[in-house]
FISEGU-725388 format. One line per field, with one value per residue: residue number from 1; chain; x, y, z of N, C-alpha, C in turn; residue in one letter. Coordinates in steps of 0.1 Angstrom, whole numbers. Layout:
num = NUM  ...
cadena = A  ...
nxx = X  ...
nyy = Y  ...
nzz = Z  ...
caxx = X  ...
cayy = Y  ...
cazz = Z  ...
cxx = X  ...
cyy = Y  ...
czz = Z  ...
residuo = A  ...
***
This chain:
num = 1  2  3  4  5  6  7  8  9  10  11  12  13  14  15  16  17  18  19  20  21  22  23  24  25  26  27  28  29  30  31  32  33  34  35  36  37  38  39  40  41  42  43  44  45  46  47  48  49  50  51  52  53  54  55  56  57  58  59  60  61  62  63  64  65  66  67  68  69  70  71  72  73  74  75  76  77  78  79  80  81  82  83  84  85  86  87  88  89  90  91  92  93  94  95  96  97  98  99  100  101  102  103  104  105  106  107  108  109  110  111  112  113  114  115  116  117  118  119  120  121  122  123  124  125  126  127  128  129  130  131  132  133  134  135  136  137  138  139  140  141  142  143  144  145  146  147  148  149  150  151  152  153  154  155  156  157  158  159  160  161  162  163  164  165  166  167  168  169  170  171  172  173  174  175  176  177  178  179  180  181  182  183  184  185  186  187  188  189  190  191  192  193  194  195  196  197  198  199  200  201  202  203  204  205  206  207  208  209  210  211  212  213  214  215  216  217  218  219  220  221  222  223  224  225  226  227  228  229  230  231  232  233  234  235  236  237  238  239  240  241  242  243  244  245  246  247  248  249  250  251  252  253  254  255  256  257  258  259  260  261  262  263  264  265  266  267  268  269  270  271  272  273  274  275  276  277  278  279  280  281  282  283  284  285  286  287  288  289  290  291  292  293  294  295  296  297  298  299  300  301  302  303  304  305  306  307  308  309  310  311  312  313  314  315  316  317  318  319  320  321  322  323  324  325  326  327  328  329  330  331  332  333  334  335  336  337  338  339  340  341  342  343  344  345  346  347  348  349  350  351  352  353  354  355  356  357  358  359  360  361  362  363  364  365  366  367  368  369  370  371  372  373  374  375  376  377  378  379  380  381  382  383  384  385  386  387  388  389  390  391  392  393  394  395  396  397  398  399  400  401  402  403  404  405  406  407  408  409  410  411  412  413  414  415  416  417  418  419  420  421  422  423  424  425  426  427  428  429  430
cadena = A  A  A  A  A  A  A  A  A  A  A  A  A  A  A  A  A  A  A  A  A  A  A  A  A  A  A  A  A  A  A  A  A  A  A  A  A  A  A  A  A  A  A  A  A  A  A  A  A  A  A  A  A  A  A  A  A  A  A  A  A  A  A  A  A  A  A  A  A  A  A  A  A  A  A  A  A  A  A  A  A  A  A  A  A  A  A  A  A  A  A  A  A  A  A  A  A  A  A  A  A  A  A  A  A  A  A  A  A  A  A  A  A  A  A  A  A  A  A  A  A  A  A  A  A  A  A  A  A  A  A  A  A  A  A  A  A  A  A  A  A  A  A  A  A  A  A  A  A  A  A  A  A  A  A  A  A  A  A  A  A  A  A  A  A  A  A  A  A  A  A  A  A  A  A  A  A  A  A  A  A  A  A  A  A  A  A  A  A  A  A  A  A  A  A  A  A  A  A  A  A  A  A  A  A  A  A  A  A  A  A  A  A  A  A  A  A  A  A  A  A  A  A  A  A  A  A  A  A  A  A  A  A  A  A  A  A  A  A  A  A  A  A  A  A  A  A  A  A  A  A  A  A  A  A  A  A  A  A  A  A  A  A  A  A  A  A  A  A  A  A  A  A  A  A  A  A  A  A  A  A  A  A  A  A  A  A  A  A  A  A  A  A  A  A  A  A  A  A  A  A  A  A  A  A  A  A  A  A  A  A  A  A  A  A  A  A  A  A  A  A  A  A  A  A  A  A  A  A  A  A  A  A  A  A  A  A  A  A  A  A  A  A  A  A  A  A  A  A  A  A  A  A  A  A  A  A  A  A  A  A  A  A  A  A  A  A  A  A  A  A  A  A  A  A  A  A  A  A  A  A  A  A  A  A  A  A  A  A  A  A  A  A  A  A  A  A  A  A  A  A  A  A  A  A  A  A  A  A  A  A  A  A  A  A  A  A  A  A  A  A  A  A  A  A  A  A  A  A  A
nxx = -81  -50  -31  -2  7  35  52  59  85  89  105  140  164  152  146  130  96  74  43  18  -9  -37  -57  -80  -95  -92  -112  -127  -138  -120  -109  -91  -65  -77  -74  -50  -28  -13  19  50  79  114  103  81  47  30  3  -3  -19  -40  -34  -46  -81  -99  -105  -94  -74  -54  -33  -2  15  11  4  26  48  75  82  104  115  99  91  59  29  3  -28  -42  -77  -83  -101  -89  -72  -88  -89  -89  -111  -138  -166  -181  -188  -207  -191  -194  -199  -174  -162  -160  -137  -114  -111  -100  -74  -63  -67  -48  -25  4  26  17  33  19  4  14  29  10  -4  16  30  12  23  49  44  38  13  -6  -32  -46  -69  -100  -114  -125  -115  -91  -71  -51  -33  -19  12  24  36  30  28  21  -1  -15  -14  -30  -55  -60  -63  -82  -79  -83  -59  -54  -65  -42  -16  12  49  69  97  93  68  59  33  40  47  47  32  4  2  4  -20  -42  -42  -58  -78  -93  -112  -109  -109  -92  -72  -84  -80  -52  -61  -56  -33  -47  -68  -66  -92  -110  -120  -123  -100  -69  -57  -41  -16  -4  29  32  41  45  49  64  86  94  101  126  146  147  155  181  190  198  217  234  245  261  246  242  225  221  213  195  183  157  153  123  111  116  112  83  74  82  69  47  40  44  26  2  9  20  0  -18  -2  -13  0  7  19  48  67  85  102  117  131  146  160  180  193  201  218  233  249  269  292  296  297  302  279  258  259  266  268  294  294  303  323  338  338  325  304  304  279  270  244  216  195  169  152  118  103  70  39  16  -14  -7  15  53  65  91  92  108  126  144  174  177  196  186  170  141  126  95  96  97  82  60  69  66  43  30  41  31  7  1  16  3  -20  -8  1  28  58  81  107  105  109  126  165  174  197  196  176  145  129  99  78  59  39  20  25  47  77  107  130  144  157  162  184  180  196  216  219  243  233  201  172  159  125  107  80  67  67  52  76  84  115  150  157  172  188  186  157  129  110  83  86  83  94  115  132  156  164  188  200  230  256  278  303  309  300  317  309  320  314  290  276  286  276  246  243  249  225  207  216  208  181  173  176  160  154  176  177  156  170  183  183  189
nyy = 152  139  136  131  120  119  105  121  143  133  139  151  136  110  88  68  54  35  19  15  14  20  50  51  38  25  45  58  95  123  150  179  180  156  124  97  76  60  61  46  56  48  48  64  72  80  100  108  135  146  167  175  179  152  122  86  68  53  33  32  8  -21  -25  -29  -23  -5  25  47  83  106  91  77  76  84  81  104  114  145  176  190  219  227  212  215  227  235  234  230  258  281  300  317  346  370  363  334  330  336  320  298  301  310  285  269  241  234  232  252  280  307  319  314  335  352  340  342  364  370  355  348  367  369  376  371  356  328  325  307  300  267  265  274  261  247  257  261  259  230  205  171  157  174  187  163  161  185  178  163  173  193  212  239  233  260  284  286  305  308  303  291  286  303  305  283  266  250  224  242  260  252  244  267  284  261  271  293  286  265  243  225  193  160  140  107  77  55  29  -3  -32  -61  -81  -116  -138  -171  -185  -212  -214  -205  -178  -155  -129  -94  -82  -48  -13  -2  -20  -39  -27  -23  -50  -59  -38  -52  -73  -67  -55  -78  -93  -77  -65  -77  -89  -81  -85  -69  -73  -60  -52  -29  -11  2  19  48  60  53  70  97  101  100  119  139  138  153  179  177  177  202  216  205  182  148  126  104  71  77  100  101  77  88  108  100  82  100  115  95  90  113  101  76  81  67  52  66  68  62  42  31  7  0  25  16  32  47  73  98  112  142  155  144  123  111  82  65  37  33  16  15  17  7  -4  -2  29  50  77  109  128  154  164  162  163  189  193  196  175  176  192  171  150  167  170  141  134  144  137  111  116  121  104  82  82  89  110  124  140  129  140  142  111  104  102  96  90  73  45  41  14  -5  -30  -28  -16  -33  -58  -69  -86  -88  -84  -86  -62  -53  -33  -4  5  28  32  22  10  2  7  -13  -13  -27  -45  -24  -40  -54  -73  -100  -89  -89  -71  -43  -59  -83  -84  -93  -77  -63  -44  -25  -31  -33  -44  -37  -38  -37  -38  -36  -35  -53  -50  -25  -21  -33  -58  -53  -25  -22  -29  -13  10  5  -2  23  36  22  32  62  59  50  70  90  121  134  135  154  178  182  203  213
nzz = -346  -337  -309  -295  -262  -243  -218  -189  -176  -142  -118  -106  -124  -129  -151  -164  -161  -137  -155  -128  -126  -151  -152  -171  -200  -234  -253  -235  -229  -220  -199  -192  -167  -160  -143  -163  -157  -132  -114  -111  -92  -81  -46  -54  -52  -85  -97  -136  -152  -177  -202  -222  -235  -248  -270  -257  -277  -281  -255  -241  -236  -202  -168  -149  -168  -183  -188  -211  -199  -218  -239  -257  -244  -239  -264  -280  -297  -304  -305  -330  -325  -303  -281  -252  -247  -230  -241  -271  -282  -304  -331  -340  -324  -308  -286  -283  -297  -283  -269  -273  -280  -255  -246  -259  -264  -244  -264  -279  -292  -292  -273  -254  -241  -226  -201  -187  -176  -150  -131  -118  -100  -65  -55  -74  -94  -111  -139  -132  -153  -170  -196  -197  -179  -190  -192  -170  -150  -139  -120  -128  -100  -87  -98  -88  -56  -56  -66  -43  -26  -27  -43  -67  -93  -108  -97  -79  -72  -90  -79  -84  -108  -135  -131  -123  -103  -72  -43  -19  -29  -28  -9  8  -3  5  31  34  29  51  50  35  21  34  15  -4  10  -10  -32  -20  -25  -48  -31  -27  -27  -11  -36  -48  -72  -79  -83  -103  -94  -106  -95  -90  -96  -64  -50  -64  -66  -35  -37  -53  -39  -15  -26  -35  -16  4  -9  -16  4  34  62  99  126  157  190  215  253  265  295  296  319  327  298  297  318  314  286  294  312  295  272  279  275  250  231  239  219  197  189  190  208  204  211  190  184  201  200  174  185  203  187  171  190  193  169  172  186  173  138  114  116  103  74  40  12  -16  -32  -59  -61  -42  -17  11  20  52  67  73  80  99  86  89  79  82  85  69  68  47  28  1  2  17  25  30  46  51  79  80  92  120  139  148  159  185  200  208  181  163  168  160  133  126  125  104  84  84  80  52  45  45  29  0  -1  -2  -13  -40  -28  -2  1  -1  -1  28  58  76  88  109  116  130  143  166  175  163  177  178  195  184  157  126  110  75  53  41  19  2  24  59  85  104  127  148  160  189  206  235  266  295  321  338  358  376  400  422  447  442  437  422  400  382  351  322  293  263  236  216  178  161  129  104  80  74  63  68  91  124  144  169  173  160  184  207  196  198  226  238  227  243  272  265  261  281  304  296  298  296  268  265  268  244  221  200
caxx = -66  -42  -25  4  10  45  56  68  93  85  112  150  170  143  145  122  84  70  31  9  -20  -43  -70  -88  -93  -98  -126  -130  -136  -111  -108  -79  -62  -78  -59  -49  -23  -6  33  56  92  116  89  69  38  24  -9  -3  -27  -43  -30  -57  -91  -101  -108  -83  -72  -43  -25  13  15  6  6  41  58  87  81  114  109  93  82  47  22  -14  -26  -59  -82  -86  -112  -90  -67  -93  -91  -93  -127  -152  -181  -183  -199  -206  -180  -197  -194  -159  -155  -152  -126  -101  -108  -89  -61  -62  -66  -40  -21  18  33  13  40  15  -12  17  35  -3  -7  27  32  13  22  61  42  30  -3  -14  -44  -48  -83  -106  -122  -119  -104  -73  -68  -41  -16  -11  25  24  38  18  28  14  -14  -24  -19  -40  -71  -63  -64  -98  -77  -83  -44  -58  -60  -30  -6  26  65  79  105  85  56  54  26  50  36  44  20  -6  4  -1  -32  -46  -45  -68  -89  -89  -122  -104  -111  -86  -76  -88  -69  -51  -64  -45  -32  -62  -66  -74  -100  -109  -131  -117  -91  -59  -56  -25  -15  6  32  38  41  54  52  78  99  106  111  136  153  153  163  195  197  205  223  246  253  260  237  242  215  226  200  198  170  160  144  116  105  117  108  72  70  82  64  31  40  47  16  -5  19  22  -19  -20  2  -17  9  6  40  46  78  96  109  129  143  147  171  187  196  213  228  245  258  279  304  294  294  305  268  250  270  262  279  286  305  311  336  348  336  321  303  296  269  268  233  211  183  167  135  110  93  57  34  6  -24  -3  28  58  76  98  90  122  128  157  180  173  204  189  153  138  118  85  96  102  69  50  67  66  24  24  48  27  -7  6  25  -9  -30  -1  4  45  61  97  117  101  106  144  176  178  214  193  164  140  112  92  60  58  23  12  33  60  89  119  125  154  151  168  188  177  205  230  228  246  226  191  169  149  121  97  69  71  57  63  81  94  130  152  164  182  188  179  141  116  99  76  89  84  107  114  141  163  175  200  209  246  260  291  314  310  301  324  303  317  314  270  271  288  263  236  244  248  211  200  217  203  164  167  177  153  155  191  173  148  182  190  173  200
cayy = 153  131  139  116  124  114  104  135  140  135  143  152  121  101  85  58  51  18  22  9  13  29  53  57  30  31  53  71  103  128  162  186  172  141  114  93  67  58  58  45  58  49  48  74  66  94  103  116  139  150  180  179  169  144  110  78  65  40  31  25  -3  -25  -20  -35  -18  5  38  62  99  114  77  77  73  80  88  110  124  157  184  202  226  233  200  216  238  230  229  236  271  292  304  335  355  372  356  322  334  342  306  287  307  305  268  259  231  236  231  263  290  323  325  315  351  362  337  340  378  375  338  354  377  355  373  369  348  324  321  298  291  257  264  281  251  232  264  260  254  221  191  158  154  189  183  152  169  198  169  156  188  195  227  241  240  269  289  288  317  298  307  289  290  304  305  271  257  237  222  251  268  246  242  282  285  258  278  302  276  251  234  216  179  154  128  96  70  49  14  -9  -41  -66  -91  -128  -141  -183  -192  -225  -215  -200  -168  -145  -112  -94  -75  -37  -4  6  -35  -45  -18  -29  -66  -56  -32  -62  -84  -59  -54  -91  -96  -68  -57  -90  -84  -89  -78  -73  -71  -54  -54  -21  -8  15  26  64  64  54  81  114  100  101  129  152  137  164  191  179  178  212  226  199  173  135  123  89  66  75  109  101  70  96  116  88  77  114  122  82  91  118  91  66  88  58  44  77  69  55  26  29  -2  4  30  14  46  56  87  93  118  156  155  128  128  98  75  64  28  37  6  20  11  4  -10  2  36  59  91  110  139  163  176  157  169  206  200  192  158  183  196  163  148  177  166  129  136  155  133  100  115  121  90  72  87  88  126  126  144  124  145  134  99  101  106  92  85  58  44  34  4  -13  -34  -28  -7  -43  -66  -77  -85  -88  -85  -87  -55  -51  -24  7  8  30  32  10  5  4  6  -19  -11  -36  -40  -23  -50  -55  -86  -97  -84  -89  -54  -45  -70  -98  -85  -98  -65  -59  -34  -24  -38  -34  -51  -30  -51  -29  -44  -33  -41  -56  -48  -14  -15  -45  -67  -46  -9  -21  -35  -2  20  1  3  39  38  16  44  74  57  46  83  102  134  141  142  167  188  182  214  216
cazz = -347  -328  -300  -284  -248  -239  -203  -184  -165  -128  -111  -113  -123  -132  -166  -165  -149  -139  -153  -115  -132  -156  -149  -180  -210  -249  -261  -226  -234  -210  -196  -191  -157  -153  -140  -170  -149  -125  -120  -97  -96  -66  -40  -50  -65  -87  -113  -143  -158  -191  -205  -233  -237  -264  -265  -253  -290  -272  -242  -246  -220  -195  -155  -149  -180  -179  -200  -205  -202  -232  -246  -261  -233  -245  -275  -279  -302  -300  -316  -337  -316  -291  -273  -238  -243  -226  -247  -284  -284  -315  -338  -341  -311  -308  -273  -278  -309  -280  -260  -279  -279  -241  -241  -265  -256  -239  -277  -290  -283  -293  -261  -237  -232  -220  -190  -183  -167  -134  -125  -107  -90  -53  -54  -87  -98  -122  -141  -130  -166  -174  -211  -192  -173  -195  -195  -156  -151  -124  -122  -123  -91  -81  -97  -81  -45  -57  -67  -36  -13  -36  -46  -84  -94  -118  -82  -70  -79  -89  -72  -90  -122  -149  -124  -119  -92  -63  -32  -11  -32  -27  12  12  -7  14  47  32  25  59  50  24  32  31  5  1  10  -20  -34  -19  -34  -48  -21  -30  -17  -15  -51  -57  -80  -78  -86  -101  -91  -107  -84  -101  -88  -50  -47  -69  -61  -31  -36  -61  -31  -5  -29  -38  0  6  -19  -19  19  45  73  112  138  175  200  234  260  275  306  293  329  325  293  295  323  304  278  297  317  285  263  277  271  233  232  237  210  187  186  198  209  205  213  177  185  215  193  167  188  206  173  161  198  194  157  171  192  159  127  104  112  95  64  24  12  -27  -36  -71  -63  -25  -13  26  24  64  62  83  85  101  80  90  76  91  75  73  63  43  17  -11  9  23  23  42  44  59  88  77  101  133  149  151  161  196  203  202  167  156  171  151  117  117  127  94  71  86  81  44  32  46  17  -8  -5  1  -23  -43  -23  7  5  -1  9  46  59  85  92  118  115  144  143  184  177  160  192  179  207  180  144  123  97  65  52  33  6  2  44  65  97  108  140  149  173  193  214  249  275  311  324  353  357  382  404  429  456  432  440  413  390  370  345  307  289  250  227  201  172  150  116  98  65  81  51  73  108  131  152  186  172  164  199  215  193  204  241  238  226  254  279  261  266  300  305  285  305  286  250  260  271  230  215  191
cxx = -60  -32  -15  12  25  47  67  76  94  96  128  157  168  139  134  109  76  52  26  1  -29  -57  -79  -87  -97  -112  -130  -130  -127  -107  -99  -78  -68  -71  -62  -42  -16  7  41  71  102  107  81  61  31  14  0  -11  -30  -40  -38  -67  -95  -107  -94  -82  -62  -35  -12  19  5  8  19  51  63  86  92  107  107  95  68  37  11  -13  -41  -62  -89  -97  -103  -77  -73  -96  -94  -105  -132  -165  -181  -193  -196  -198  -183  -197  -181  -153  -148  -141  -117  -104  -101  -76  -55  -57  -54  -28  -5  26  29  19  32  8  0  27  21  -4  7  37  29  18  31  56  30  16  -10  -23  -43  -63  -86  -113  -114  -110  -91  -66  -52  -31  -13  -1  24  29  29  17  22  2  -22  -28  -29  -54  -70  -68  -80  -97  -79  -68  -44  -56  -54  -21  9  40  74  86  94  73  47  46  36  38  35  36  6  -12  -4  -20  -40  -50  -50  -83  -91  -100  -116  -105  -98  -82  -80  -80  -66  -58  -52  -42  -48  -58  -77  -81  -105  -122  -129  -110  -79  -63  -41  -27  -6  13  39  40  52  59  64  85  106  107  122  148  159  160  182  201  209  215  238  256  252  259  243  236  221  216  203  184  172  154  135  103  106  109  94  66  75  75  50  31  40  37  6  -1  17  10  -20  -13  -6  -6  5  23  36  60  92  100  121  139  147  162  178  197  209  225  241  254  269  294  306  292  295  287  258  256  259  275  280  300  307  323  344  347  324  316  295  288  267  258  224  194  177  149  126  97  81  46  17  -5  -19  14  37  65  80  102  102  122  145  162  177  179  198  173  147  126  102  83  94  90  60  54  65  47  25  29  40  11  -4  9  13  -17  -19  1  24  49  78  105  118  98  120  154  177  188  210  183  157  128  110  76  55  40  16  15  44  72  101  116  138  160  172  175  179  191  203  233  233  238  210  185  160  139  105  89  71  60  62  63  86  106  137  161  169  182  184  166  134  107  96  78  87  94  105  130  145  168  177  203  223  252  278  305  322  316  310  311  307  316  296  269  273  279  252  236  245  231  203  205  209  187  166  175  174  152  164  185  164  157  186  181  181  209
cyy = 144  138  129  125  114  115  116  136  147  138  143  137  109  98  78  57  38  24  7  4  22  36  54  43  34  34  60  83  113  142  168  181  161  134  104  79  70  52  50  48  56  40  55  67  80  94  113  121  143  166  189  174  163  127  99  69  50  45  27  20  -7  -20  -30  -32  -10  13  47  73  103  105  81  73  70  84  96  117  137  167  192  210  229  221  204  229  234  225  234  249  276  297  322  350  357  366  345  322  331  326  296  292  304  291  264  254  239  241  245  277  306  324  324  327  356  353  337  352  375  363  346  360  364  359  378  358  341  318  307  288  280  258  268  273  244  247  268  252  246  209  181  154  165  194  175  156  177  187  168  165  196  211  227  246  254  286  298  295  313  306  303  286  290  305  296  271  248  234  226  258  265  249  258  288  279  262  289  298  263  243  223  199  173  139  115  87  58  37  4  -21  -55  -79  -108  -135  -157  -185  -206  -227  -209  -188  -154  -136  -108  -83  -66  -29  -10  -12  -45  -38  -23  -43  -65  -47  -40  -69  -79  -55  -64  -93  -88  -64  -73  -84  -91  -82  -82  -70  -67  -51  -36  -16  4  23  40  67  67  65  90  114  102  113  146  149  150  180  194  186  197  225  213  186  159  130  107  84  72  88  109  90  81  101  111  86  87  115  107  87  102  112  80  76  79  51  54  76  61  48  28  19  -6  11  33  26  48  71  91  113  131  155  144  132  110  93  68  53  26  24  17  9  1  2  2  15  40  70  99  129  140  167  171  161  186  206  186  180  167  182  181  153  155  168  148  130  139  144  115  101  111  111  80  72  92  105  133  133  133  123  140  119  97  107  106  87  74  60  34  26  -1  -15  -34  -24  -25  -53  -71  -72  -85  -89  -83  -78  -58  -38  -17  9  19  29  15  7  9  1  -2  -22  -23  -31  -34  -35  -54  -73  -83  -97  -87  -77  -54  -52  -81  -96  -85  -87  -64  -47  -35  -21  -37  -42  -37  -40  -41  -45  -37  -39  -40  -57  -35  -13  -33  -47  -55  -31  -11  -24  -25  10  14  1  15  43  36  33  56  68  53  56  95  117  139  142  151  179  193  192  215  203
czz = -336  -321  -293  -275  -243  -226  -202  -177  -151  -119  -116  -112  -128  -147  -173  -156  -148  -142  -139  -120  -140  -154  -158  -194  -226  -253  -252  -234  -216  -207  -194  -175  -152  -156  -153  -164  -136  -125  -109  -102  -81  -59  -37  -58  -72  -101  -122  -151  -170  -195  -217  -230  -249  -255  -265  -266  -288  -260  -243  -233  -211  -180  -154  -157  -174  -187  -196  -208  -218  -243  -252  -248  -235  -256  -277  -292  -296  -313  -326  -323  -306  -280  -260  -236  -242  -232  -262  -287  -298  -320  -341  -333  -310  -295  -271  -288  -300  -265  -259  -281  -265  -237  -250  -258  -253  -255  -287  -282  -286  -278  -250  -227  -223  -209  -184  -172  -153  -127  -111  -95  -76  -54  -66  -85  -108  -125  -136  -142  -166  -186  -208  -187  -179  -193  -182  -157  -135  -127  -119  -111  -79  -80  -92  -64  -48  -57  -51  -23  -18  -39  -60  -86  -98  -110  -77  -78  -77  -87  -80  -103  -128  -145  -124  -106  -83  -51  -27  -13  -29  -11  15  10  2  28  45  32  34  57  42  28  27  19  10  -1  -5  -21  -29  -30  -35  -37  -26  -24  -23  -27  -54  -66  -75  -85  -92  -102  -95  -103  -92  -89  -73  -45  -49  -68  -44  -27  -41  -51  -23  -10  -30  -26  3  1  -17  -5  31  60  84  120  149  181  215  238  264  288  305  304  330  312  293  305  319  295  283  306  307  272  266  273  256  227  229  226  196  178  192  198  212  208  205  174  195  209  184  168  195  199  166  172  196  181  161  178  178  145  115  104  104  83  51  23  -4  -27  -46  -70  -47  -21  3  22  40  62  73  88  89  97  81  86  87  84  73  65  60  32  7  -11  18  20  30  37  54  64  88  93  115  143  158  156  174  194  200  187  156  156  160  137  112  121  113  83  73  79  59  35  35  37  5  -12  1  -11  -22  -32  -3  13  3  -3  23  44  68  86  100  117  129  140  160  184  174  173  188  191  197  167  139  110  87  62  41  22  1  20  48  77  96  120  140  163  177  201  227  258  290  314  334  353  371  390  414  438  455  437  426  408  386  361  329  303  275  245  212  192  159  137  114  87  77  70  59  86  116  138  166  181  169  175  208  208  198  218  242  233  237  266  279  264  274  308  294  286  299  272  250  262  252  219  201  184
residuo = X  X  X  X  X  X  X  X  X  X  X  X  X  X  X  X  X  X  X  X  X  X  X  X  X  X  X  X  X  X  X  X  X  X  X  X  X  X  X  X  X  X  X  X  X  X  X  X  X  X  X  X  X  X  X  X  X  X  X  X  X  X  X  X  X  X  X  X  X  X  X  X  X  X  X  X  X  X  X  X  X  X  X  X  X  X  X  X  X  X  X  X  X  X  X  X  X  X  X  X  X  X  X  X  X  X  X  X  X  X  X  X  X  X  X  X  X  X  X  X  X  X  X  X  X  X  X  X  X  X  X  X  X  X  X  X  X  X  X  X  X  X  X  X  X  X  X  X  X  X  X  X  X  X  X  X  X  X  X  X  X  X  X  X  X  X  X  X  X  X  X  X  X  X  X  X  X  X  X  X  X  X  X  X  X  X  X  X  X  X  X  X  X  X  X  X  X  X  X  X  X  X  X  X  X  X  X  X  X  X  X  X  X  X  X  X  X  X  X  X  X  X  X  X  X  X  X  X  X  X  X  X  X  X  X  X  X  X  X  X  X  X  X  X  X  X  X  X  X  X  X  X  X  X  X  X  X  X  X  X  X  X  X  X  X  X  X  X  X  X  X  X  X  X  X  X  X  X  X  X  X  X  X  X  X  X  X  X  X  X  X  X  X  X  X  X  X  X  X  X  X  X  X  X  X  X  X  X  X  X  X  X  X  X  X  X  X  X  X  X  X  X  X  X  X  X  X  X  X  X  X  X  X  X  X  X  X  X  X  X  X  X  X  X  X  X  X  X  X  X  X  X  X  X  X  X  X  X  X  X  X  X  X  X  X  X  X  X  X  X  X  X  X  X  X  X  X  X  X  X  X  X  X  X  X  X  X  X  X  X  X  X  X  X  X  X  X  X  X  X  X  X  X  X  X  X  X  X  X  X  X  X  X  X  X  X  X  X  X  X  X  X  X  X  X  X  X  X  X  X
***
């Protein structure tokens, strides 16, 4: 019997999916949640799994195609209604009678009032049998963390609506379970190596998303970076003075919490720089919360994974979550919601050396932070005496439709101030 598996819908909003790549080709044969492709939406990238077993009959697309929600996707043969049983057992035994009831697919509305009672409840259980497998309520994107956390979604006793599987569920389950190893990092992009020919690549997924972002950056918001030097002699001492502190609650503190809050305590003299820009409808929205990104260069390019609420949470706290949301977006375990909605955001290749760089904007924001290498140079200090001090460079972008030329130069000096007095942001608990 044929089965056509229609693209799901991954997230709210989301109409359309760019296929990355496919996991599985024609005449595979394929199991209930195995990965079938890969999606990219935004800059999330995400598997989508098999909801039946059968075999791969067609593929509807290439890796660069655009599939709308609930398009044709795959197309599978299946056994008959029992596509997701395990093994063809005996017809004769009253057991496996009631297997296929179990297993039938989403679309078969009799078996699903019976897995559907204990889900609500937090400490229910959901079977382990494989044949139960397909009538776990998860999103593709729920289930790919679960492969990736090496949890059995099946498991996990789902919260939410209708006693759906979410990632908190996972998250929880998991800390029953700390052996759990971690995922493996994604494939990156194919890298060409010299043969004597040329070679073409062709640029899908997380890749062409954001050429298509820069290019609509450029294009759309007229850029001006200001630059200012700073004196990172305090900082690098609180900073090395308060690494063993972090150490012991299990945190590594690195430079990009103290810009972090720099960044939030400056937006409250500047609030026009925390803002969206929508210039269809000549519209400023300047933004309550500073929910700021954080441009993370990974396997399979660039994203920015974003820390909520910066205003309300101490350089520690803040330390702790970009550890968690870095280890994460490295091994493609971010969730959507986790990669957007920042009102600003901060890049720097300083860890690589760069001394200056001239970033782009994140569209709909108007500003960004641009952080460099720290390196000591000789400076000249008081009494025109000759010092050696560590020394970095800020270079702020601004869609200057927005921000004037002297209001990014007086945010940006209010930055420089706040790091070459770092002692006042650990005051900023709140």
């Amino acid at each position: 019997m044929s089965f056509v598996f229609p693209m799901p819908e991954v997230g709210e909003g989301v109409v359309e999916a760019e296929v990355a790549a496919w996991k599985v080709a024609i005449g595979d044969t394929v199991e209930v949640d195995q990965p079938l492709c890969e999606i990219t939406t935004d800059k999330a990238s995400l598997e989508i799994s098999s909801p039946r077993a059968g075999v791969v009959r067609q593929l509807f697309g290439e890796p660069g195609d655009i599939i709308k929600v609930h398009a044709p996707l795959v197309e599978l043969d299946v056994d008959g209604a029992t596509g997701a049983e395990p093994a063809p057992a005996p017809a004769a035994a009253p057991a496996p009678a009631a297997v296929p009831a179990a297993a039938a697919a989403p679309p078969a509305a009799a078996p699903a009032p019976t897995p559907a009672p204990p889900r609500p409840s937090a400490g229910a259980t959901t079977s382990s049998d494989p044949a139960t497998r397909g009538a776990t309520k998860a999103t593709p994107a729920v289930r790919r963390h679960a492969r990736e956390m090496d949890v059995d979604v099946a498991e996990v006793p789902g919260t939410g609506p209708g006693g759906r599987v979410t990632h908190d569920d996972l998250t929880a389950f998991a800390a029953r379970a700390p052996d759990a190893p971690l995922a493996k990092a994604p494939v990156a992009l194919p890298q060409v190596t010299s043969s004597g020919q040329d070679e073409v690549v062709k640029i899908v997924g997380i890749r062409r998303k954001i050429a298509e972002r820069m290019v609509a950056a450029k294009q759309t918001a007229p850029h001006f970076t200001y630059v200012e030097e700073v004196d990172c002699t305090r900082l690098v001492d609180v900073r090395e003075r308060l690494k063993a502190r972090a150490q012991a609650h299990g945190v590594k503190l690195t430079y990009l919490p103290f810009f972090a809050k720099a960044c939030s305590v400056a937006f409250r003299q500047f609030p026009n720089v925390n803002a969206w820009m929508d210039a269809e409808r000549s519209e400023l929205t300047v933004k309550a919360d500073h929910h700021i990104g954080f441009a993370t260069d990974t396997p399979t390019g660039l994203v920015v994974p974003v820390v909520r609420h910066v205003q309300a949470k101490s350089i520690l706290q803040l330390a702790a979550e970009l550890q968690d949301l870095f280890e994460r977006a490295r091994v493609g375990r971010c969730t959507r919601e986790e990669l957007s909605g920042s009102t600003f955001t901060i890049t720097g290749v300083g860890s690589i050396g760069g001394v200056l760089a001239t970033p782009i904007l994140n569209l709909p924001e108007v500003g960004i932070l641009g952080t460099n290498a720290i390196r000591k140079r000789a400076v000249v200090g008081e009494g025109d005496r000759l010092e050696v001090r560590p020394m970095m460079y800020l270079s702020n972008s601004f869609d200057h439709r927005i921000i004037d030329g002297a209001v990014g130069a007086r945010f940006t000096a209010r930055l420089k101030e706040l790091l070459e007095d770092p002692e006042s942001l650990l005051l900023e608990l709140a």
